[in-house]
N, C-alpha and C positions, 0 to 999 in steps of 0.2 A: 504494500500500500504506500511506506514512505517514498517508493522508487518512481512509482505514477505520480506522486504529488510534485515529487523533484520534477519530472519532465514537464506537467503542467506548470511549474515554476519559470524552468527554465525555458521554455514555448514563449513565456508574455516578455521575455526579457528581449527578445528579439520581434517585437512585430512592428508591420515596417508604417509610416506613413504617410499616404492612408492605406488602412488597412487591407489585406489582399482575400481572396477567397478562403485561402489555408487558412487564413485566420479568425474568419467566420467559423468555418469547421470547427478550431480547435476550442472559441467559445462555445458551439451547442454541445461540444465534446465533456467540456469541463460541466455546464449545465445537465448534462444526466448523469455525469460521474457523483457529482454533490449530491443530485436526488438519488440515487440507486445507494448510495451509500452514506444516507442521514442517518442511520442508528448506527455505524460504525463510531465508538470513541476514540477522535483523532488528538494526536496529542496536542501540545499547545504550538508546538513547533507546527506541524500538521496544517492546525487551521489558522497560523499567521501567513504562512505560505500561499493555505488557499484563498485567505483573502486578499493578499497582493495578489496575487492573480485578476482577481474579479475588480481588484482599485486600474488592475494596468488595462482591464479592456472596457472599463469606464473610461478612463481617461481616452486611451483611444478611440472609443466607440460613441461617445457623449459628450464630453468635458471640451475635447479638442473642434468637436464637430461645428461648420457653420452653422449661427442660428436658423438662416434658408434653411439648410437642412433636416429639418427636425421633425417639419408637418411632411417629410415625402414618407409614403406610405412603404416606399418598399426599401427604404432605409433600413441598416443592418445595426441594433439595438442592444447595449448590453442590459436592459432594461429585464427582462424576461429571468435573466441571469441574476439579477439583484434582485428580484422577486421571491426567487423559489430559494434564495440564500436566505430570507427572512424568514419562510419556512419549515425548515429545517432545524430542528435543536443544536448542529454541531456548533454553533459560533458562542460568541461571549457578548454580554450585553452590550460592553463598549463596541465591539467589532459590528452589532445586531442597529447600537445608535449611528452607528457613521453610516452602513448600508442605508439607513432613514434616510438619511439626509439626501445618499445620491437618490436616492429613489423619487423625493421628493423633487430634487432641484431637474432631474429628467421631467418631470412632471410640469413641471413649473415650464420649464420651454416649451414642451409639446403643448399646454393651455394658452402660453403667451403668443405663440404662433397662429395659431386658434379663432384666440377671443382678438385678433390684429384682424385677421382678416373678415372675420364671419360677425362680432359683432358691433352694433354700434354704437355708438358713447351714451353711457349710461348717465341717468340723471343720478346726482347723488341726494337726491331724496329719495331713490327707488326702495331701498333697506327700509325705509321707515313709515311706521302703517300710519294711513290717515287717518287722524280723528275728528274731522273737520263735524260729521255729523253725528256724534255721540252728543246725546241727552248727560250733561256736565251735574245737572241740576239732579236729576232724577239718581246720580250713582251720588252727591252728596247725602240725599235726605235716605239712603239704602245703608250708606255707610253710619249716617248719625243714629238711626233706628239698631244697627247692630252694638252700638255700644253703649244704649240703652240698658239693651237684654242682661 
């Protein structure tokens, strides 16, 4: 097991770019090695490894990536991969909080990309409910009757 992790190690140390096909592969490679082997206890060493692994093809796959890029649908994503890492019990909370993060900040471009083009400028009164025709009167004399009782 530690010999697989070393190559999956040593795989992210070199990927070129932008990324090339083999290196697509060797993320959906690393993404069902993780899931086929979530009840494996990996050591600490184990799962520092494998999360630099999953930091280098974030950065190459996400981090590095043009903003353009993010709404194309057939964009190659380590998103999937940082998914099923939160999944999983092998990792450590700290390891489990930074995953958050990329997971979110992917998130965050794919909506911002999104909400640019698809919607349109929101009033910022929209959040907050009108009360323009709420009976003021009637929810006083309801209120003073309850602390009558």
């Amino acid at each position: 097991m530690e010999q697989r992790i070393q190559q999956f190690h040593d795989d992210t140390k070199a990927i070129p770019n932008p990324p090339n096909a083999k290196t697509c592969k060797q993320l959906r490679t690393l993404k069902k090695f993780i899931h086929k082997n979530q009840d494996y206890r990996f050591s600490d060493k184990e799962k520092n490894k494998l999360f630099a692994c999953i930091e280098a093809y974030f950065s190459a796959f996400d981090r590095n990536a043009p903003a353009e890029t993010m709404a194309d649908p057939d964009r190659i994503s380590a998103f999937p991969l940082i998914e099923d890492a939160l999944k999983v019990p092998c990792f450590t909370t700290k390891q489990k909080n930074q995953l958050l993060k990329w997971y979110e900040e992917i998130l965050a471009k794919q909506e911002g990309n999104n909400s640019k083009k698809d919607a349109p400028r929101n009033n910022i009164n929209d959040d907050e409910e009108n009360y323009d025709d709420f009976d003021w009167d009637a929810f006083e004399n309801n209120k003073d009757d309850d602390l009558e009782l």
